[in-house]
N, C-alpha and C positions, 0 to 999 in steps of 0.2 A: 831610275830617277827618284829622286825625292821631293819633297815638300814638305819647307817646317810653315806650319799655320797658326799665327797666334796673333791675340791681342794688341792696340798700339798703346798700351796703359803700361803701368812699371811693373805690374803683375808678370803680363805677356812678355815683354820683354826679359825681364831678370828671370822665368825659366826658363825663356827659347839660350838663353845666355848659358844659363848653368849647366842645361844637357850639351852644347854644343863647346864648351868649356873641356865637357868630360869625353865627348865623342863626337871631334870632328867631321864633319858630314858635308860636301858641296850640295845645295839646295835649293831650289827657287823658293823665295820669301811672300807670303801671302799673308798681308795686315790692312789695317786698314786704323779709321779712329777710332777711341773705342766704344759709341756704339754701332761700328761695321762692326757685326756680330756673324751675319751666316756667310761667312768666308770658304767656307766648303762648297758653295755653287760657281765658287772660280780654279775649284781644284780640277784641271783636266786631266787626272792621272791613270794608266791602265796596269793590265794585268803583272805582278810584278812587282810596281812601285811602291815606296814608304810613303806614308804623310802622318807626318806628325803636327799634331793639334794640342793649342794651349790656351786656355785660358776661354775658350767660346760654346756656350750652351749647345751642348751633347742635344736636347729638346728642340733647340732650334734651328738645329742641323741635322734631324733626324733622316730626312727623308735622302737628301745627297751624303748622307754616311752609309745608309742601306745599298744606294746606289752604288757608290764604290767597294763596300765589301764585296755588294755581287758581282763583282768585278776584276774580283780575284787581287784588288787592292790592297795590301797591309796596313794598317792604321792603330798607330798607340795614341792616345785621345788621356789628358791631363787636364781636369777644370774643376772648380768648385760652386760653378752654379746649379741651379734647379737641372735636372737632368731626366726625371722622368723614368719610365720604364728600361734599364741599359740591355739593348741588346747581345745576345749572345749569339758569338759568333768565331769561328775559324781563325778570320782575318782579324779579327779588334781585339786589341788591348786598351785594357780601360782603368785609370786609376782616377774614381771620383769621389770627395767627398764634399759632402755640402755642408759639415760643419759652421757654427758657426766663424768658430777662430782660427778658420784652415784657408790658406790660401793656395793658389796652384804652384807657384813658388817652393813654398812650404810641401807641397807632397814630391815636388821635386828634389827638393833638399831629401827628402826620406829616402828616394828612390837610390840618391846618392850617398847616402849613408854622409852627409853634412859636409862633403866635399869642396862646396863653393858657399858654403853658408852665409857669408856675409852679404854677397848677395840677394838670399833668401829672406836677408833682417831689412834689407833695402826696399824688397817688395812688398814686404806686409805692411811696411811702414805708408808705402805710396797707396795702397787698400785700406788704411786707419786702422789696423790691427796693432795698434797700438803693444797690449800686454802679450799676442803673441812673438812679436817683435824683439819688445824686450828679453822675454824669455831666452831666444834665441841668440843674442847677442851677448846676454853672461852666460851661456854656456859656451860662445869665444874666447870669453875673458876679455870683454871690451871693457873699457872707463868710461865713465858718463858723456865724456867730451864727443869719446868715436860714436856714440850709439846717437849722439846728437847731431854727428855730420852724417850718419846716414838716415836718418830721419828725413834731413833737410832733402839729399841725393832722392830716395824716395818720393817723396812729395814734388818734387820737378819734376822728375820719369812720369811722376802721373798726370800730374797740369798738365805735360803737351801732348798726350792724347787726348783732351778733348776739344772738339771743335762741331761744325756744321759738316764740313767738310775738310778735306787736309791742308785747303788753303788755308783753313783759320789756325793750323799749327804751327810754332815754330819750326820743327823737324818733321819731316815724314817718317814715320817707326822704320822704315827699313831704315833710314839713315843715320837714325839715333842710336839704331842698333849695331849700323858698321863702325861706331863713334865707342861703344861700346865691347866693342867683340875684343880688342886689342890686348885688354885689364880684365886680367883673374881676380884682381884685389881692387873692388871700390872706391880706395882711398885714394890709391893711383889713377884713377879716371878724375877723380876729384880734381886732384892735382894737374892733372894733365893733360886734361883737354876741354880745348876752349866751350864745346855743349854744355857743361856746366857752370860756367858764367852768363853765357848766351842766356838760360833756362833761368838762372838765377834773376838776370836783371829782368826778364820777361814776366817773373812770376812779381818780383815786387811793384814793376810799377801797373801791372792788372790790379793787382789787389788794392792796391792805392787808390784806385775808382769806385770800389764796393762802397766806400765812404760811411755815413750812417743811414743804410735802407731799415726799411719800416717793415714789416711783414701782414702781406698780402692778406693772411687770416692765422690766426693762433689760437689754442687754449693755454690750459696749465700743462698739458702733456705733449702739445705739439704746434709745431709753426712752419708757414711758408713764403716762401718769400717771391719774388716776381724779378726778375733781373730786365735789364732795356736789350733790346734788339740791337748790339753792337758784339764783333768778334773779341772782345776783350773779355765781356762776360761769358760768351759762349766757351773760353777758354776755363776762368775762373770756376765755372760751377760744378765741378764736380771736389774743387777743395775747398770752396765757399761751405759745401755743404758739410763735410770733413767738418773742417774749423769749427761751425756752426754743434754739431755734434759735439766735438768734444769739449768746446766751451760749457753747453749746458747738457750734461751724457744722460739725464731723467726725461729728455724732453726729446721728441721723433719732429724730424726736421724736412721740408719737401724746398727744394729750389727747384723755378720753371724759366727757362729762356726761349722768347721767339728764335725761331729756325727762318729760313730761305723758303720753307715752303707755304708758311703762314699759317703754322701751329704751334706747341708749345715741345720743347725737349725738358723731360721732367728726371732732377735727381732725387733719390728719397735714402733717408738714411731714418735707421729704427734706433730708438734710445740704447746705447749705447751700457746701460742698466740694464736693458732687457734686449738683446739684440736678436731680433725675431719678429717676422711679421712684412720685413721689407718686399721680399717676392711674393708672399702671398697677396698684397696690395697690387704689385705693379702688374701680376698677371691676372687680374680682371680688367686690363685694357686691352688694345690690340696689340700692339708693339710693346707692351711692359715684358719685364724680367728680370733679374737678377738674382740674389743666394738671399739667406735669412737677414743678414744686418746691413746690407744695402742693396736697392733696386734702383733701375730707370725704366723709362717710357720713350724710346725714340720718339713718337711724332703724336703728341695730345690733342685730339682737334678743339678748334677753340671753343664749338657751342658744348665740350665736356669738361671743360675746364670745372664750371659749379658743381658737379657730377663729381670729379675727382678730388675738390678738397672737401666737399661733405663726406667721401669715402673715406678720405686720408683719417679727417676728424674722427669718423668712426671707431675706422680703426686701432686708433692711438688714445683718444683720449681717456681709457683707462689704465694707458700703459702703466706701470712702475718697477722697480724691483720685486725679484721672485721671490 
């Protein structure tokens, strides 16, 4: 038996894409949005099995990773967040970097020796890796125009994983991904299927609502912003914050939206000039995490709310270039 376990973000998706591009596998699909991060506590697999994981904190699946190794379980594990001590072990395979200009895309493409690469320019793109991005897309030989329709491709894949829950998704990832599975080549998905118009029209008129907000608290080196308690925003903030980023790349950016449970889901992204600092911020909460140039906080409770942008400020307001 197997199981591919990744991310509902374009990350997750465009490697579960590219391995399974190059070595067909029948699987059960384990995602979720993406911050369902410990997706390894729905892995019911025994002695024998594959599960392959992408794109979800090694750290925060540490204890159902052990669990299934000693299990006699096989596990190859691809991610680029905070990861912590990696175990060594019989059964894992582990290729992690925490880089900051690596994405798990991106180490899939290595593993492939650039096999489905433009895929991999699609994911870094939907993770704001902007110049790693590029890079990889003129060693395609792409033109400005393609490196621009998959920018845009990226940046949808990533909009519809987030949400509260999957009800605030346009797609469910598995389904975006069976939407996907079809197209070796990008530009043919582009073309081809309806998921990217659906995403397209979803992402502009979300963003249409962002209008001109104010922010919540700022310095010279940092800002954050406070979105309303509706599934529009819940959707936009993880490219709100993107955008936000790279419009001003000197300044470290925090967007917070109320959740269903009646706290805050916090995105943060690290200046973009110095991209570093984002995980180290997010994991002095309970629920924070993520890699150096960007982190969240699934669930902020609201009497930490002052607590977390006096932290933020801290942390940031001396950011600049190195």
């Amino acid at each position: 038996m197997n199981y591919d376990v990744f991310n509902g973000d374009a990350d997750g998706l465009c490697a579960l894409h590219q391995l399974r591009l190059a070595n067909p596998v029948k699987a059960e699909l384990i995602t979720g949005v993406k911050r369902d991060i410990k997706l390894l506590d729905r892995v019911q697999a025994g002695a024998g099995d594959q599960v392959t994981v992408l794109d979800i904190s090694l750290d925060s699946n540490r204890a159902r990773l052990m669990q299934l190794l000693e299990a006699a379980v096989h596990v190859e594990y691809f991610d680029h967040h905070y990861a912590g001590e990696i175990p060594r072990h019989i059964n894992l395979v582990s290729h992690i970097d925490v880089s900051a200009d690596v994405c798990t895309s991106i180490m899939v493409d290595r593993s492939l020796e650039g096999r489905y690469r433009l895929w991999a320019v699609v994911a870094a793109f939907g993770d704001n890796l902007g110049q790693s991005a590029r890079v990889l897309a003129r060693s395609a030989g792409l033109a400005e125009s393609q490196i621009e329709q998959l920018a845009r491709l990226g940046k949808y894949l990533n909009y519809n994983g987030y949400g509260d829950s999957l009800d605030d998704l346009h797609f469910h990832p598995v389904k975006l991904y069976e939407e996907m599975r079809p197209y070796p080549d990008p530009f043919d998905f582009i073309d081809g299927s309806t998921a990217f118009n659906l995403l397209a029209a979803g992402f502009s008129n979300d963003m249409s609502m962002i209008g001109t907000l104010l922010p919540l608290s700022e310095g010279a080196r940092y800002a954050a912003y406070l979105l309303p308690d509706a599934p529009w925003a819940r959707r936009v903030a993880g490219v709100f914050a993107n955008r936000l980023a790279n419009d001003d790349p000197s300044r470290a950016h925090a967007v917070l939206t109320p959740t269903r449970y009646g706290d805050y889901s916090v995105s943060v992204r690290a200046p973009i000039a110095k991209p570093e600092g984002a995980d180290t911020l997010c994991m002095k909460f309970e629920t924070g995490g993520g890699r150096k140039a960007a982190g969240g906080i699934n669930r902020l409770p609201t009497d930490a709310l002052d607590r977390f942008l006096a932290i933020f400020a801290e942390q940031f307001k001396g950011s600049s270039p190195a």
